[in-house]
LUMTOR-919170 format. One record per residue: residue number from 1; x, y, z of N, C-alpha, C in turn. Coordinates in steps of 0.001 Angstrom, whole numbers, m for minus. Layout:
BEGIN
> NUM|X|Y|Z|X|Y|Z|X|Y|Z
...
END
This chain:
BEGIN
> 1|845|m1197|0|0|0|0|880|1247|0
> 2|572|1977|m721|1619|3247|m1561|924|4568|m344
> 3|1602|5681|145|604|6566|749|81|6843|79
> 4|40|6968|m1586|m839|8003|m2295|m2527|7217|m2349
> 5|m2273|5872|m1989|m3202|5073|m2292|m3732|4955|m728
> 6|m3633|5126|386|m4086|5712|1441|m5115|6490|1839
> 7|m4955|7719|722|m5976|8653|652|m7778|8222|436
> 8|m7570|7015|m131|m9020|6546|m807|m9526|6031|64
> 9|m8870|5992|1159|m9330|4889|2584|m9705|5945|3129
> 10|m11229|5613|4201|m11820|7086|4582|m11025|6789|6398
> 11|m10115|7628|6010|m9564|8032|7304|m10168|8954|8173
> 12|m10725|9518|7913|m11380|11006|8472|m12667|9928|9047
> 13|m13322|9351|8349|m14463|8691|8485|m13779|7517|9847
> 14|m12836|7191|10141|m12480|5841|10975|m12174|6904|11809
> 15|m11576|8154|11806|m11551|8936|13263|m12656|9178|13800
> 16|m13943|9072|13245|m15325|8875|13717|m15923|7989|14496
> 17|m15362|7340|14044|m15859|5866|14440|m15471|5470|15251
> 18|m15752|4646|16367|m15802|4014|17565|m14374|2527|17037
> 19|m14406|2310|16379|m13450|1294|15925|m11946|1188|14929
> 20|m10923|834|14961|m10555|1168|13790|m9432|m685|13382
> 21|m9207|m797|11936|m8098|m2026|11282|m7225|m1806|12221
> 22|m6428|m3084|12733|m5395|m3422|13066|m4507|m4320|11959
> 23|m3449|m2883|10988|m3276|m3879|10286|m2064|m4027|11425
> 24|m874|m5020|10121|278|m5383|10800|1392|m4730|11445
> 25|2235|m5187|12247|3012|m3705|12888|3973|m3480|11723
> 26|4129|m1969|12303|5433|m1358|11442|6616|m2245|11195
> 27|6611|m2973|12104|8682|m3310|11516|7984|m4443|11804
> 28|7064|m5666|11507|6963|m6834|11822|8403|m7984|11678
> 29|8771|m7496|10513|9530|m8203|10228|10798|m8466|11106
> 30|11374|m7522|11639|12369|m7491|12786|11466|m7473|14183
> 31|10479|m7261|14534|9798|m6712|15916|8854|m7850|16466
> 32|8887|m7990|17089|7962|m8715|18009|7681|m8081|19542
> 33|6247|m7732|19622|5917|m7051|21613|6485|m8756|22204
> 34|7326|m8025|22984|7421|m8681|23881|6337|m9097|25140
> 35|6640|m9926|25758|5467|m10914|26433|5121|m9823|28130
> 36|5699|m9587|28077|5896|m8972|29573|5678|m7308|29428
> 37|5250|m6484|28689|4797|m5539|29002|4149|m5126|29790
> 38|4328|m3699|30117|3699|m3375|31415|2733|m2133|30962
> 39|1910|m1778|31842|403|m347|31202|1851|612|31563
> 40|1590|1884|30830|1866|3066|30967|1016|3497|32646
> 41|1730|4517|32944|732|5529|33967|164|6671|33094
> 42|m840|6849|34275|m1233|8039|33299|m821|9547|33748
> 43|m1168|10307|32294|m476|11322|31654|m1604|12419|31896
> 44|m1697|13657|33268|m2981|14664|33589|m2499|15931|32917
> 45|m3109|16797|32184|m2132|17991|31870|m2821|19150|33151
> 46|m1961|20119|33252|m2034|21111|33789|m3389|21836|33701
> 47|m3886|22541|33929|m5432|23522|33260|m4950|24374|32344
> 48|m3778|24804|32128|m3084|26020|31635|m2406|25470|30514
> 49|m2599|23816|30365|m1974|23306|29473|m3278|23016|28072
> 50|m4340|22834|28880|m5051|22150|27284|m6097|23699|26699
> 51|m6056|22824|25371|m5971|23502|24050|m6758|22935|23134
> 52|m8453|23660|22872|m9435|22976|21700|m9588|23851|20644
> 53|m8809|24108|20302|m8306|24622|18957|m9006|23997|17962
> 54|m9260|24534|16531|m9960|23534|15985|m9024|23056|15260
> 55|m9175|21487|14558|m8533|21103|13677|m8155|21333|12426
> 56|m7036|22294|11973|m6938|22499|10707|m6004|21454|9641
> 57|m5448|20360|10384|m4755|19525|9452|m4104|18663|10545
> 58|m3159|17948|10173|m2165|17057|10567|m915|16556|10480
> 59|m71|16378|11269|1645|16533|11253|2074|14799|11799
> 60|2172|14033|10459|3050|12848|11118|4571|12481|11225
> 61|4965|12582|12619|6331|12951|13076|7091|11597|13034
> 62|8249|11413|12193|8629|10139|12553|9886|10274|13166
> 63|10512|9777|14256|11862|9974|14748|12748|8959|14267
> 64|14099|9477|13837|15257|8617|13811|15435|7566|14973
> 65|15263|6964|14699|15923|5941|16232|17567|5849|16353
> 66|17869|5837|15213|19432|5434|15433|19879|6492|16386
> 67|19749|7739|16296|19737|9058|16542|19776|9034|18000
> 68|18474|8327|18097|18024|8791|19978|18373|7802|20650
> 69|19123|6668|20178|19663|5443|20765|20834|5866|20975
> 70|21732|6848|20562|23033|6709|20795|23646|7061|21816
> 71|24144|6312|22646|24585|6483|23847|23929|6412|25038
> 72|22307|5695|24611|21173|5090|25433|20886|3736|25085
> 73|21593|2721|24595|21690|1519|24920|21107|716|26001
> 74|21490|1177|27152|21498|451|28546|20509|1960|29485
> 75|19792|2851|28892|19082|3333|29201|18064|2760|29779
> 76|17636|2474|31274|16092|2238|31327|15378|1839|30943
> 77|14907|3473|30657|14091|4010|30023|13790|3794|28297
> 78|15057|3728|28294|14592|3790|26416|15037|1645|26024
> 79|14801|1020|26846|15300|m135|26971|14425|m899|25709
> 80|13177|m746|24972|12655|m1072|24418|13358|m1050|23137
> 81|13303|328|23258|13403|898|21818|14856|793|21557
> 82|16205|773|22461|17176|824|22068|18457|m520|22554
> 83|17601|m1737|23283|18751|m2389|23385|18758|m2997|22649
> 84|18071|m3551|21478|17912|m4684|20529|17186|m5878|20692
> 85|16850|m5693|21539|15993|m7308|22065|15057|m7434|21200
> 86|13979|m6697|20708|12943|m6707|20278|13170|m6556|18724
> 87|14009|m5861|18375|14497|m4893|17056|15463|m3899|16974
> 88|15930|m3876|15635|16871|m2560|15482|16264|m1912|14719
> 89|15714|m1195|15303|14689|681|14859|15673|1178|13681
> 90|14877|1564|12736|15730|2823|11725|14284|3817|12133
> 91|13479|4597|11323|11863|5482|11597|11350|4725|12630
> 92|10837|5140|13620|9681|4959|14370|8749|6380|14459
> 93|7044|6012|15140|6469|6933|14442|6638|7592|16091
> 94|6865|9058|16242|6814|9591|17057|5130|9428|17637
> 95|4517|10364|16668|2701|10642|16548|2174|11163|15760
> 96|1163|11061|15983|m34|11798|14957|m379|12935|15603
> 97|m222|14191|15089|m790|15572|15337|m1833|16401|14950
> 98|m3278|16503|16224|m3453|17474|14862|m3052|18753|14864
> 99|m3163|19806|14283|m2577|20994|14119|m3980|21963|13571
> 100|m3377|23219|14096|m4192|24367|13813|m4339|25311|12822
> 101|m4635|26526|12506|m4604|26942|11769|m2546|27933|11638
> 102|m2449|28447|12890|m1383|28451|13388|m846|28199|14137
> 103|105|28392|15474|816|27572|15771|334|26952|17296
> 104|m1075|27801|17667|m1541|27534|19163|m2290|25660|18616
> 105|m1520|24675|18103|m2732|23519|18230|m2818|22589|19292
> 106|m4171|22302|19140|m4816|21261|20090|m4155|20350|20893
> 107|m4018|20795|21873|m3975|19328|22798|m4770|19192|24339
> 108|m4149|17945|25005|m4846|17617|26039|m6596|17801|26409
> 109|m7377|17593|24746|m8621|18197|24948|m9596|16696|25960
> 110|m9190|15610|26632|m10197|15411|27396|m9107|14372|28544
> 111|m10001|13903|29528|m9209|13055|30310|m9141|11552|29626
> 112|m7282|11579|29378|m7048|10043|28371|m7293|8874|29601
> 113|m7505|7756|29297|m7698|6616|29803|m6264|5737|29613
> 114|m6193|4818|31047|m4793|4125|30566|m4606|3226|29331
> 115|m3663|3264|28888|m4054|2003|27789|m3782|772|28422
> 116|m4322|m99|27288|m4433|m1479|27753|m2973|m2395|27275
> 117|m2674|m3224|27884|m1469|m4208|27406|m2137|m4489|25959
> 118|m2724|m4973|25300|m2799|m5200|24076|m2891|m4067|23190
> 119|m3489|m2893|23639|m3151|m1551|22753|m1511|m970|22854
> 120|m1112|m1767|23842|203|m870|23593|1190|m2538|23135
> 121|1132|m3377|23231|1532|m4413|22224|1004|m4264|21210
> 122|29|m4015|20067|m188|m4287|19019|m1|m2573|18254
> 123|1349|m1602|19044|1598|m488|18711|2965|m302|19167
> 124|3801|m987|19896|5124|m1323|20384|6234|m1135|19258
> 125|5856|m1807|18219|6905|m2008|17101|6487|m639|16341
> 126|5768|m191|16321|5498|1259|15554|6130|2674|16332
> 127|5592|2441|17784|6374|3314|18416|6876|2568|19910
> 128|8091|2280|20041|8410|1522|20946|8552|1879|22176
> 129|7853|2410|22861|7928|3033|24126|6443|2806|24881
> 130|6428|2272|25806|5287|2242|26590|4648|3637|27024
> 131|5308|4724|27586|4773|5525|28064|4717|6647|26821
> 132|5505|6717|25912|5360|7931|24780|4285|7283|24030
> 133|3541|6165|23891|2199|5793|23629|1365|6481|24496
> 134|1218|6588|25620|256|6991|26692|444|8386|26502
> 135|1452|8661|26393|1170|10450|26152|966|10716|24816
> 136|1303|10460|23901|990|10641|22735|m983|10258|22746
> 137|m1328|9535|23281|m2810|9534|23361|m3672|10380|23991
> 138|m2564|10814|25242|m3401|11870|25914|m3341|13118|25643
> 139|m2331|13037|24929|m1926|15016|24739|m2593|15062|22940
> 140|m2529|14068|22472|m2610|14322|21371|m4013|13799|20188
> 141|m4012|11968|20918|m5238|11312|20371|m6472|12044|20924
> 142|m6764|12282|21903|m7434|13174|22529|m8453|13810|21818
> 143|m7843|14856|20914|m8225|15684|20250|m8533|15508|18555
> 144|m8389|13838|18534|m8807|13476|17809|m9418|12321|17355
> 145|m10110|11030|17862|m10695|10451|18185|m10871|10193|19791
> 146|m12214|8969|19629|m13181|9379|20831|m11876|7456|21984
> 147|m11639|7350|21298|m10851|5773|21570|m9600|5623|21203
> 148|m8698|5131|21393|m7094|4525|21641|m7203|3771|20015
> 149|m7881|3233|20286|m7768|2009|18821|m8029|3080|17551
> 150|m8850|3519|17705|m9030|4567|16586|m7906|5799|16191
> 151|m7456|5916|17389|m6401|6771|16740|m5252|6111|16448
> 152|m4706|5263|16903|m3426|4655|16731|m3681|3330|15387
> 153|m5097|3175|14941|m5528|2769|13762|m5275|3678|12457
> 154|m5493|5161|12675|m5292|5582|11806|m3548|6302|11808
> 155|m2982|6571|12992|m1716|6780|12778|m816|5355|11983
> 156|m891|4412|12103|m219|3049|11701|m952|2876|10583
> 157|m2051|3129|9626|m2325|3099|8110|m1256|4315|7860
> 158|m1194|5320|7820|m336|6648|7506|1024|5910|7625
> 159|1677|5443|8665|3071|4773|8958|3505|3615|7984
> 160|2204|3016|8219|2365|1653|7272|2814|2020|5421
> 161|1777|3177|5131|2138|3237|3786|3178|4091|2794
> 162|3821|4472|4005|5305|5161|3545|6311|3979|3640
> 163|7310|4290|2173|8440|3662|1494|9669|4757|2158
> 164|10560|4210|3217|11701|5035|3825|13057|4675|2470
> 165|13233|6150|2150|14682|6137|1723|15664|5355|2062
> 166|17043|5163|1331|17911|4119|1917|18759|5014|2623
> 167|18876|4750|4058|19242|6084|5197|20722|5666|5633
> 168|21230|4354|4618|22736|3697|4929|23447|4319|4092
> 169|22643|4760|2528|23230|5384|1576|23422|7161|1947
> 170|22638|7496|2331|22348|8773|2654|23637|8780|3620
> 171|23246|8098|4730|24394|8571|5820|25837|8411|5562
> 172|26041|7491|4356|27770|7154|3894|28122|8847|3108
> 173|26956|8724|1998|27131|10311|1121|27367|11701|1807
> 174|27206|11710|2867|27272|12714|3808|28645|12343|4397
> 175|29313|11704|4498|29987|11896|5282|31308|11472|4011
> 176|30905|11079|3089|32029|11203|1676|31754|12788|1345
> 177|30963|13400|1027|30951|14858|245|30244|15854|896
> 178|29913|15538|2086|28987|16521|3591|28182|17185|2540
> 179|27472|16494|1215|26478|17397|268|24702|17216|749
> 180|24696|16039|1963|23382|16097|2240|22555|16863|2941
> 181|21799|17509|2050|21064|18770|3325|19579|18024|3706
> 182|18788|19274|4027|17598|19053|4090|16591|18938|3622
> 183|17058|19647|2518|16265|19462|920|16422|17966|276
> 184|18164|18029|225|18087|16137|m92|17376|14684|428
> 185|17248|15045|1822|16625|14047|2340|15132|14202|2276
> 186|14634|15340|2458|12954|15686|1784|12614|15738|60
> 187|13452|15479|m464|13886|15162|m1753|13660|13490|m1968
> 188|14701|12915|m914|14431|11549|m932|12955|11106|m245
> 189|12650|11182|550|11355|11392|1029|10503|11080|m687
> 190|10152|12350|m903|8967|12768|m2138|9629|11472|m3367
> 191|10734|11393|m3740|11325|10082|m4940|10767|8935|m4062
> 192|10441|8405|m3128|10066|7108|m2565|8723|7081|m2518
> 193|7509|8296|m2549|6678|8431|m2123|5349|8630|m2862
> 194|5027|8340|m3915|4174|8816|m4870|3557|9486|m4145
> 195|3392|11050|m4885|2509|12008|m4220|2643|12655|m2605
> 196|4155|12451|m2167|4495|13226|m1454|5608|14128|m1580
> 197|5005|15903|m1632|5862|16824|m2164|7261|17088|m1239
> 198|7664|17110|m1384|9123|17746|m991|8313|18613|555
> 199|8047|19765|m326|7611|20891|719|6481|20809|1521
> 200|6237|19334|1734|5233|18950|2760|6199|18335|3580
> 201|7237|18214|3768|8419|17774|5097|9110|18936|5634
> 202|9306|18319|6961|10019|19491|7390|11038|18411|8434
> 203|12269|18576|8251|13666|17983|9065|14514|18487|10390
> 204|13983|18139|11123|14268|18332|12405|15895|18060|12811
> 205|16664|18804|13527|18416|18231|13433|18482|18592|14914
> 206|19557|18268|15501|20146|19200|16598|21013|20004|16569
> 207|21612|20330|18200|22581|21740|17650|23915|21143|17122
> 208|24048|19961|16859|25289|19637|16309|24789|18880|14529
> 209|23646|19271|14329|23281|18920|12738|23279|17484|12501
> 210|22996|16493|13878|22808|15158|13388|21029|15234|13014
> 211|20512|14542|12726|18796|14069|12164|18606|13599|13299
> 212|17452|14371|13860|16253|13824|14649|15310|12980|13993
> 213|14544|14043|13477|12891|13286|12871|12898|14010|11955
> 214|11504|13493|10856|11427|13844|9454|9579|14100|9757
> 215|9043|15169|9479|7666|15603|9581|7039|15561|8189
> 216|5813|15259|8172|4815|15160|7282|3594|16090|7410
> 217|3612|16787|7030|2647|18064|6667|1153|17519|5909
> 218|194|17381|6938|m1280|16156|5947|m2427|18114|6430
> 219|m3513|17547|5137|m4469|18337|5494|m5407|17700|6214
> 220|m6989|18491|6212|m7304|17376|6736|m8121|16649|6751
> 221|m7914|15729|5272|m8102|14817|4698|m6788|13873|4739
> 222|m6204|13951|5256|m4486|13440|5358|m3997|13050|4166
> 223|m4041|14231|3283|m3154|14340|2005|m2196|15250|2387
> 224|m1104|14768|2032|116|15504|2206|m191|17114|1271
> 225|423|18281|2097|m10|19266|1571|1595|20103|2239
> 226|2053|21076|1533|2935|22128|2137|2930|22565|3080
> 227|3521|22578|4310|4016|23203|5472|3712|24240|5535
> 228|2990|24884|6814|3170|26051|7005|4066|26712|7308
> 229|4063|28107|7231|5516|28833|7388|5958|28603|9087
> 230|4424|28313|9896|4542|28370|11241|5629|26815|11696
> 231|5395|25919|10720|6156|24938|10905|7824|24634|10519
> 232|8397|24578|12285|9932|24302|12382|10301|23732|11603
> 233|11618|23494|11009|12541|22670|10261|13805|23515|10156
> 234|14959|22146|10085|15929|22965|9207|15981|23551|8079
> 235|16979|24520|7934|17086|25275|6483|17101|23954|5293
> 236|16608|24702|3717|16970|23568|3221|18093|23681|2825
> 237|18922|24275|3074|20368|24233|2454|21407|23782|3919
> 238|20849|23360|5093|21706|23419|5988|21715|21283|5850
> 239|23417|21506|6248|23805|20145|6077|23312|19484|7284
> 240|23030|18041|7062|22687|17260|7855|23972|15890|7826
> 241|23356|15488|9353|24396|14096|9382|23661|13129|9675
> 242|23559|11708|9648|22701|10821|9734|23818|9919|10631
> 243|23341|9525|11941|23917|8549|12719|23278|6984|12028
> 244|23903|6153|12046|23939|4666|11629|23484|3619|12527
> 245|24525|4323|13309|24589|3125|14973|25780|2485|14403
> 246|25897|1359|15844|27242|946|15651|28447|1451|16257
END
């Protein structure tokens, strides 16, 4: 399933709905939930924190893993996602956003519920973290379906039907001719993607120019559409570096 071929699936219509497909996980092929998971706690926001903004579109954030693993191996905390037991992460999906017209958008619009061991196993390999599931539902699903399954149904069709660039090639070329910017890799992005423009990504780096995450700019119909100006990214001419691992 191509994203462009995504669109015909009524997504908007399954954020309605009380139910949503469980297709297969993101990285099945390397990933398996492990047996022993545990619930998240839950995630209360502040009063000063939530935000019912209306929905003007949607931002799907995917993070580098190699990136946020490095030098968190034996982390805790990030024990899922970064010792290897389960998988070796290249994209995982941060979340599904929705977004506003400018930059005040929606969150924390009701009180989230814990999730269940099987909602956060049959979403583990997509985003591997027990508790950045639970907040990502509360700060964010929230405000856009009425149920857990429904939103993380329609974030994992969106995940599922993106083709990732080859990020081994990318990261060698960068570091033979330091010519990869941000344009190149949102470049590579849109060549893998039927019908996703360039200028609907936006590339997230740190202050030392390695790759965080790669953003997807959806309307909201979740067709990829151009970024607003309100939306962060690096320059497109500023060089990027891609960690490997290892």
């Amino acid at each position: 399933m191509s994203l462009k071929s995504i669109w015909i699936l009524p997504i908007a219509a399954l954020l309605a709905t009380s139910t949503a497909p469980q297709p297969a996980t993101g990285q099945a092929w390397q990933c398996k939930a492990p047996a022993n998971l545990s619930r998240p706690v839950p995630e209360i926001a502040k009063p000063n924190e939530v935000r019912r903004t209306p929905v003007a579109g949607y931002m799907l954030a995917l993070s580098w893993s190699r990136e946020q693993c490095r030098g968190r191996e034996r982390d805790p905390e990030m024990a899922i996602q970064c010792n290897g037991n389960i998988g070796d992460f290249g994209f995982v999906l941060h979340g599904l956003w929705p977004e506003a017209a400018g930059p005040d958008y929606p969150q924390w619009c009701r009180k989230a519920s814990v999730l269940s061991r099987k909602i956060v196993a049959d979403n583990i390999c997509m985003t591997p973290s027990v508790q950045l599931l639970q907040h990502e539902w509360a700060k964010h699903g929230t405000c856009m379906a009425r149920k857990p399954e429904t939103y993380f149904g329609a974030a994992k069709l969106l995940f599922q039907a993106l083709t990732f660039p080859d990020m081994n090639r990318l990261s060698r070329q960068g570091e033979k001719d330091g010519l990869v910017t941000a344009k190149v890799l949102a470049d590579a992005f849109a060549d893998n993607n039927d019908g996703l423009p360039a200028n609907a990504i936006r590339v997230q780096t740190n202050r030392k120019g390695w790759l965080e995450e790669v953003r997807i700019c959806l309307d909201r119909k979740f067709k990829p559409e151009a970024c607003p100006a309100f939306a962060k990214g690096a320059p497109e001419k500023a060089q990027i570096k891609i960690w490997r691992g290892g």
